[in-house]
C-alpha positions as CSV (number, residue, x, y, z in Angstrom):
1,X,-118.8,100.8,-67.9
2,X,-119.3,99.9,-64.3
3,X,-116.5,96.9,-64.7
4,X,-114.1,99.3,-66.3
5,X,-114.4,102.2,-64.0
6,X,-113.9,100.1,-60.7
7,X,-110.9,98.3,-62.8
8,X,-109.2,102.5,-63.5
9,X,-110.1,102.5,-59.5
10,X,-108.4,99.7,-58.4
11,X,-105.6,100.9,-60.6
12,X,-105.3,104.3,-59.2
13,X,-105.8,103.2,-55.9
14,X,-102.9,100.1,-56.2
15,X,-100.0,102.6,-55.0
16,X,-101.3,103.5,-52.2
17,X,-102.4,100.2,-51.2
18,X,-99.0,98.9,-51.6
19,X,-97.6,101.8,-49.4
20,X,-99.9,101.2,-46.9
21,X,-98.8,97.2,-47.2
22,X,-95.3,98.1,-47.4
23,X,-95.6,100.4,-44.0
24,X,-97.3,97.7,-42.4
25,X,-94.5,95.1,-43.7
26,X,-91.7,97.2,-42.3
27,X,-93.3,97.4,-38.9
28,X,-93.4,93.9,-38.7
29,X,-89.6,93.6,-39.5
30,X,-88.8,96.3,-36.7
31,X,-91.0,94.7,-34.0
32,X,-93.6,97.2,-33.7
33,X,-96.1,95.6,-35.1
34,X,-95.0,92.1,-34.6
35,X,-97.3,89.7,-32.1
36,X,-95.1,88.3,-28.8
37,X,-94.9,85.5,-30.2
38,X,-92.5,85.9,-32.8
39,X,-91.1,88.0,-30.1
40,X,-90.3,86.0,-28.2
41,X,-89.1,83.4,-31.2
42,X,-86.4,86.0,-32.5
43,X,-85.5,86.7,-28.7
44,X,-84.8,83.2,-28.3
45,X,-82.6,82.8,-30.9
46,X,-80.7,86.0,-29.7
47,X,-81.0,86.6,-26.1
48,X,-79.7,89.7,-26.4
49,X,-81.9,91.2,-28.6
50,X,-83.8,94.3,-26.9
51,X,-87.7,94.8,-27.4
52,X,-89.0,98.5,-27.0
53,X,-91.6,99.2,-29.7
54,X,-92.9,102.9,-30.2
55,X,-96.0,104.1,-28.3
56,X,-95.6,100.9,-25.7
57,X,-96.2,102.3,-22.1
58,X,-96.9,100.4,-18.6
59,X,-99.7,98.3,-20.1
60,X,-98.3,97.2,-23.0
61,X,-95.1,96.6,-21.0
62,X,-97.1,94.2,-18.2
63,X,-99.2,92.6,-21.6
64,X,-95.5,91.9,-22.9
65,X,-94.0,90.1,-19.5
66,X,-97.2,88.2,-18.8
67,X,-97.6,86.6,-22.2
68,X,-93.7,85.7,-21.8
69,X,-94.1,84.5,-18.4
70,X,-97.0,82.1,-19.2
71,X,-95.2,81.1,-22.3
72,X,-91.9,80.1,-20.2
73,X,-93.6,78.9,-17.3
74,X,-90.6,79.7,-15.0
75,X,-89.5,78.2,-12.0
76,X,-88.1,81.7,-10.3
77,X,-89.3,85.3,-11.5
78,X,-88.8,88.7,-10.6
79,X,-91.4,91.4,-10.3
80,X,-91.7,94.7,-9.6
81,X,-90.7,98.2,-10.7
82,X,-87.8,99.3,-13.0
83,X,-85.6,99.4,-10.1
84,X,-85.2,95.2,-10.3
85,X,-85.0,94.7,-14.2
86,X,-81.2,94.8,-13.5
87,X,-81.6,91.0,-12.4
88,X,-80.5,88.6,-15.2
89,X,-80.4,85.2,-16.0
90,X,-77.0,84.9,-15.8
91,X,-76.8,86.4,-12.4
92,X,-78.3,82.3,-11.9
93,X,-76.0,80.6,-14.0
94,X,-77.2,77.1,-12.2
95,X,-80.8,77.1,-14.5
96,X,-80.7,80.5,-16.6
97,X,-83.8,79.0,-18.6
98,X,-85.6,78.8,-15.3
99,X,-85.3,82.3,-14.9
100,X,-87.9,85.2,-15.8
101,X,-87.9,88.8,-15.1
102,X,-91.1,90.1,-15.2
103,X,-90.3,93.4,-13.1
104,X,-91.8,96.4,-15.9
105,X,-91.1,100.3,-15.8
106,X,-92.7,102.5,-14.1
107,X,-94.9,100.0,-11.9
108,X,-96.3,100.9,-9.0
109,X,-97.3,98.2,-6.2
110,X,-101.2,98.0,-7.2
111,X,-99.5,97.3,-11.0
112,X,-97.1,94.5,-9.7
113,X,-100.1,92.9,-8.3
114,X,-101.9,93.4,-10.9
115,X,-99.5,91.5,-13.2
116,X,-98.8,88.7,-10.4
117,X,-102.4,87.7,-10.4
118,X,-101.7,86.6,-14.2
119,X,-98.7,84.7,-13.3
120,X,-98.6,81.1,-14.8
121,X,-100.1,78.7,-11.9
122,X,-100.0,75.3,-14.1
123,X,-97.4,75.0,-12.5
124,X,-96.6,78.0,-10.8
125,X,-93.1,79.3,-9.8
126,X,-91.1,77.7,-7.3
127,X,-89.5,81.4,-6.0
128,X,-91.0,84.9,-6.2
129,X,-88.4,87.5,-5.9
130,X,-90.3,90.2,-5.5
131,X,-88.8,94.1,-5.8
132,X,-90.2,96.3,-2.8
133,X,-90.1,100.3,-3.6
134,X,-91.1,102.1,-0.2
135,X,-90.4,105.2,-2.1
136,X,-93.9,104.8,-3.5
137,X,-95.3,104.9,-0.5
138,X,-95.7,108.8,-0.5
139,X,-99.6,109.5,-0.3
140,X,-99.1,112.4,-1.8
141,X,-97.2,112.0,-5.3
142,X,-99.3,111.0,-8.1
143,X,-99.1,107.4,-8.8
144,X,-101.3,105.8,-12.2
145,X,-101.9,102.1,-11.6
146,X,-102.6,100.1,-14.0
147,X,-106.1,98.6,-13.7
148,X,-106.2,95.6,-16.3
149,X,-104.1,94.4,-18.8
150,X,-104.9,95.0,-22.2
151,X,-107.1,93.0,-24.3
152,X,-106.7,92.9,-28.5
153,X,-109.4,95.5,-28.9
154,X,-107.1,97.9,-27.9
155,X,-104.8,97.4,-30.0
156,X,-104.5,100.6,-32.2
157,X,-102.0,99.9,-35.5
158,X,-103.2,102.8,-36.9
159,X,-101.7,104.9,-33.8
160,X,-98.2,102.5,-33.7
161,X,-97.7,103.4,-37.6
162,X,-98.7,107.3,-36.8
163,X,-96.1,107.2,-33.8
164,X,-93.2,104.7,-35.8
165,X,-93.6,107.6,-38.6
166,X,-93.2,110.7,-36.3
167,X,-90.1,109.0,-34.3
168,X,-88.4,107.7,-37.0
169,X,-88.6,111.2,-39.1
170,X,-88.1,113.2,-35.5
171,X,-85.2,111.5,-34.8
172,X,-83.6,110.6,-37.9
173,X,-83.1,106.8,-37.0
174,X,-80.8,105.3,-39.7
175,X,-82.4,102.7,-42.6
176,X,-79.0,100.0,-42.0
177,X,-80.2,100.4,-38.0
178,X,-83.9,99.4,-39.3
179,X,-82.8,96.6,-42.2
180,X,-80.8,95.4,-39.7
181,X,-82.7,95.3,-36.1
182,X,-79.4,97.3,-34.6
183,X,-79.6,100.2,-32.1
184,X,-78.3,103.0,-33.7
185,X,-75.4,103.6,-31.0
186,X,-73.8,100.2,-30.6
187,X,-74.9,97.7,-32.6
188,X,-76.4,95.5,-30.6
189,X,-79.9,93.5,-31.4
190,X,-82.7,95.1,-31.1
191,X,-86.4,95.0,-31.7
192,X,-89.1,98.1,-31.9
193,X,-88.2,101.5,-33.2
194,X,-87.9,102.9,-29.7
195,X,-84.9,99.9,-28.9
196,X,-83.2,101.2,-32.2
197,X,-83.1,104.8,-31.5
198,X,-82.6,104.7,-27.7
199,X,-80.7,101.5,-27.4
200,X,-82.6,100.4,-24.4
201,X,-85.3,97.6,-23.9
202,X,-86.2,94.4,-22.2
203,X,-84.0,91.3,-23.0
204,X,-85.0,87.9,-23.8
205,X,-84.9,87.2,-19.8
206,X,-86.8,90.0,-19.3
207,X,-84.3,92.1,-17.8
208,X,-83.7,95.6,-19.1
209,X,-80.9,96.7,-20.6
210,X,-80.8,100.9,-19.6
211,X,-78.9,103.7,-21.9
212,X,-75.5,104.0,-21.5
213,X,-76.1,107.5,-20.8
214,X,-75.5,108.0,-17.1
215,X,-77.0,110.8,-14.7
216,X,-75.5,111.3,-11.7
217,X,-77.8,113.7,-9.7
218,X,-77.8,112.5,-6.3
219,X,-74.6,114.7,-5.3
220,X,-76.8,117.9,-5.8
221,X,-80.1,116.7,-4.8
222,X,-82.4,118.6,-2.4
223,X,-85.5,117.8,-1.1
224,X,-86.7,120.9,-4.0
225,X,-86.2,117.9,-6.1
226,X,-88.6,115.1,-4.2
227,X,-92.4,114.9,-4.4
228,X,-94.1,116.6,-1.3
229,X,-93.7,114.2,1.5
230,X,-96.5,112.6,3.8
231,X,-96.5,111.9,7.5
232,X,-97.8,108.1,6.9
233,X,-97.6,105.8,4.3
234,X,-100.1,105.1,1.3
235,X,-102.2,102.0,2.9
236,X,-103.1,101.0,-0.7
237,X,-99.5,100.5,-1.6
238,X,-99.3,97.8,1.5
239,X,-102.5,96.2,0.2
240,X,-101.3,95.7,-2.5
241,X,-98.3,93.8,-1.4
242,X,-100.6,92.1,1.1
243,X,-102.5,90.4,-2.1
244,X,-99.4,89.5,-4.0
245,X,-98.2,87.5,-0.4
246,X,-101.8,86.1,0.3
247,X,-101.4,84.6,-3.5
248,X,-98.0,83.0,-3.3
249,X,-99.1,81.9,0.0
250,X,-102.0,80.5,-1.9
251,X,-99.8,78.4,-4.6
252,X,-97.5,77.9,-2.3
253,X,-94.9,80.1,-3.7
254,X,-91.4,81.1,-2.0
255,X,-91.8,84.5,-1.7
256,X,-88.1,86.8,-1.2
257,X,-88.8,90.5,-0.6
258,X,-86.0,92.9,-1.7
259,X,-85.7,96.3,-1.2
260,X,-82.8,97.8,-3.8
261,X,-80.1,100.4,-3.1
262,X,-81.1,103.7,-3.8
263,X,-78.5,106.5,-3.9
264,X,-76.7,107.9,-0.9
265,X,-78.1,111.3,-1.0
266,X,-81.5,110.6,-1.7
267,X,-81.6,107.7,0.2
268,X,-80.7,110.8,3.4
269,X,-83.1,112.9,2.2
270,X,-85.9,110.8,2.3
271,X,-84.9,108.8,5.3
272,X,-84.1,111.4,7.4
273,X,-86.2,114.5,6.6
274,X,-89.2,115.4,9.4
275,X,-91.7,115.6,6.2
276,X,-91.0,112.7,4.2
277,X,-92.1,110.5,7.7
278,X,-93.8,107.7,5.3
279,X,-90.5,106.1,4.1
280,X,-89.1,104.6,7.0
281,X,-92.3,103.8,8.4
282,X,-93.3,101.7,5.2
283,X,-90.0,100.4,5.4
284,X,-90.8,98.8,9.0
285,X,-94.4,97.9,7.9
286,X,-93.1,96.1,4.9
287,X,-90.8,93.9,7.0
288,X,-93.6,93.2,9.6
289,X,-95.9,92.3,6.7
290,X,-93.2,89.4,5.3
291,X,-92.5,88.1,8.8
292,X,-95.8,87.6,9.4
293,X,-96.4,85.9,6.6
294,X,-92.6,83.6,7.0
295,X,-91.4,84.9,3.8
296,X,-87.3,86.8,3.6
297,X,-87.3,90.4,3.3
298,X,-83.5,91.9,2.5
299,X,-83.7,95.7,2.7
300,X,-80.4,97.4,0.8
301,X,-81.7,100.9,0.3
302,X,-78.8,102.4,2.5
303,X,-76.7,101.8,-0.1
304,X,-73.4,103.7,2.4
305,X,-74.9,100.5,5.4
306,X,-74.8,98.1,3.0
307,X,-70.7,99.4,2.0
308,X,-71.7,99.2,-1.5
309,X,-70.6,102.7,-4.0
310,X,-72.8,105.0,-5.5
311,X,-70.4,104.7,-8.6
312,X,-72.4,101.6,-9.1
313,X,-75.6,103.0,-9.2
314,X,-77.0,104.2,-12.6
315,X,-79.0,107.3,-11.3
316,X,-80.5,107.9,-7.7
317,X,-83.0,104.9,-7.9
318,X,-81.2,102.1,-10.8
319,X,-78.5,99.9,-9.9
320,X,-76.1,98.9,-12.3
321,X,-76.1,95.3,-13.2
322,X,-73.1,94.6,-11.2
323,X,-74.5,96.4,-8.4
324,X,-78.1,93.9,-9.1
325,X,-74.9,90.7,-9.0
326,X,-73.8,91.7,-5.4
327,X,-77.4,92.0,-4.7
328,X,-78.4,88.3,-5.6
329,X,-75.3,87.1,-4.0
330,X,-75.9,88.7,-1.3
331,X,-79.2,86.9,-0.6
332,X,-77.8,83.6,-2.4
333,X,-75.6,83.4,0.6
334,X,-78.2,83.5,3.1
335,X,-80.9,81.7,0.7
336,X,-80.6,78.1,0.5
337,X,-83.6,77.5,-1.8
338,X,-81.5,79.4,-4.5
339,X,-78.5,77.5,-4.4
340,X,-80.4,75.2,-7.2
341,X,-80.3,79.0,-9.5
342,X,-77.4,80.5,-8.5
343,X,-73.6,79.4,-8.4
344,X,-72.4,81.5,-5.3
345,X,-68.5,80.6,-7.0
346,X,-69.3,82.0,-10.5
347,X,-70.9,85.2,-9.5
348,X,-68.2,86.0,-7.3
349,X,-65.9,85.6,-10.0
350,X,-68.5,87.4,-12.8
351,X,-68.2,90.4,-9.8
352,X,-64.9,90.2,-9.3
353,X,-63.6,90.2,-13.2
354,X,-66.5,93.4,-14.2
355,X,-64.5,95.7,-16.4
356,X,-66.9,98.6,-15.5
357,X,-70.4,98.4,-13.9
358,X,-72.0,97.9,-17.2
359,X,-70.0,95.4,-18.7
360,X,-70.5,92.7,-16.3
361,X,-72.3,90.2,-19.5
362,X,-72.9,92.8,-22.6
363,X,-69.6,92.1,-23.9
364,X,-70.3,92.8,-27.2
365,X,-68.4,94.9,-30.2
366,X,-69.7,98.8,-29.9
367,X,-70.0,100.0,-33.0
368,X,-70.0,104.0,-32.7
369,X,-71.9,105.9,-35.1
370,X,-70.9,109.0,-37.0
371,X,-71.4,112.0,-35.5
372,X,-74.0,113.0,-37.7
373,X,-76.1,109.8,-37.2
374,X,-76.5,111.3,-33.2
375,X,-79.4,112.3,-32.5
């Protein structure tokens, strides 16, 4: 009796097992579930290929780029926020393989150093390009670092499949897009539900490739639009930069600062107004800070100084990656420890033959989706 009742159980209970198996098997194929290792694999054999999974936030992002960074083990990396993820490993066409951009989104200073301190040190990079926002510096807008990287107990696949569900039902994502790892406007590779619906994750290099979708704000920007401003600068936020120095300085590490344009009216705005002090005083601090310590520091956040165009910025903070090319040529010229990364000749050239600001190396067939597929 007790045989055959657990065997009617097991029976009843086989369908949703196999659901359960089969939503667990799909979320592998997408990437959402899927451990960085075979992430990396598949990214590997298509560079390209985007990784965004659902529910991934600033932890998960900085878990992502330091399990790739100690896997690559490369010889120059970017960190920082998402205003330096437009670097690229074609941008140093001399090694790309010894390239790595662990810059993640939304990152604060205390985060960067965070995820520095878990850089690979056996051996550890030759150059540090590291992405300086003095924009954060504002005591007085709410900042959430990131206090430790996450560890496998909190991983929560219960939570991804309840989040993959709701997205994919929310916002419709097409099954070919799914079957076959494409972002549902273009076609392009990608991993992770989120890469498929948006379009927009972090590349094999680690860069990351942004929506098409540009915003253009910065012509009718008003200080009603920027965080209350402070008379001094966060001291944390320089702290924090301080440790990231004193540990490059400790493995002896090449350290090259690199403030990025921001756009021309917010760039004024926050330059220039009497309450928002704290930025050009950072900005000063920052550079004392790297010449005391005889690493570079290249500040382009007057964009206008600079005689770059804000048609090349993606929104008031993001370059485009062409703007990111001038950018790294820029400092190329003046750097001669990256002359063994980057071929001064070819980026010209790559700058000069851009079609647009966002085709400077995604040349790839855009598929556009039926109308009814948007979102």
């Amino acid at each position: 009796m007790v045989t055959s009742f657990f065997f009617r159980l097991g029976l009843f209970l086989l369908p949703f097992a196999a659901l359960v198996a089969g939503i667990f098997a799909l979320l592998f194929h997408t990437g959402d579930l899927m451990p960085y290792n075979a992430v990396l694999d598949l990214q590997a054999d298509e560079p390209s290929m985007v990784y965004l999974p659902v529910g991934a936030g600033v932890p998960e992002h900085n878990q992502y780029k330091v399990f790739a960074a100690v896997h690559r083990k490369p010889e120059i990396v970017v960190v920082g926020s998402s205003r330096v993820t437009a670097f690229r490993r074609e941008m140093f066409a001399r090694q790309p393989e010894a390239f790595y951009n662990a810059a993640t989104l939304a990152s604060v200073p205390e985060t960067v150093a965070l995820l520095v301190s878990h850089l690979p040190t056996d051996p550890p990079p030759r150059i540090l390009m590291l992405g300086i926002d003095p924009d954060f510096f504002n005591a007085n807008a709410a900042y959430a670092p990131l206090e430790r990287l996450p560890s496998s107990a909190d991983f929560q696949p219960v939570e991804v499949v309840r989040s993959a569900i709701k997205r994919f039902f929310r916002r419709r994502i097409p099954l070919l897009s799914i079957l076959n790892r494409a972002d549902r406007g273009y076609g392009w590779p990608a991993l992770g539900l989120a890469a498929m619906d948006m379009g927009e994750g972090f590349r094999g290099d680690g860069s990351y490739r942004f929506s098409m979708l540009h915003e253009n704000p910065d012509l009718t920007l008003t200080l009603m639009d920027i965080p209350q401003g402070a008379s001094q600068p966060n001291p944390v936020r320089l702290a924090a930069y301080d440790r990231i120095l004193t540990w490059a300085t400790e493995h002896n590490i090449y350290v090259i600062g690199v403030v990025t344009p921001y756009g021309a009216g917010y760039y004024d705005l926050i330059q220039n107004s009497p309450d928002h002090t704290f930025f050009p005083q950072a900005r000063a601090q920052i550079a004392v800070m790297f010449a005391e310590y005889g690493f570079p520091y290249y500040d382009f956040a007057d964009l206008v100084a600079v005689g770059w165009s804000m048609g090349e910025m993606r929104d008031i903070v993001h370059m485009s990656d062409l703007l990111a090319a001038r950018v790294i040529l820029e400092i190329a010229r003046q750097e001669p420890r990256l002359s063994t990364y980057v071929d001064v000749e070819q980026l010209e050239h790559d700058i000069a033959q851009a079609p647009n600001p966002d085709n400077l190396y995604d040349r790839l067939p855009i598929i556009t989706p039926p109308e009814a597929d948007q979102p």
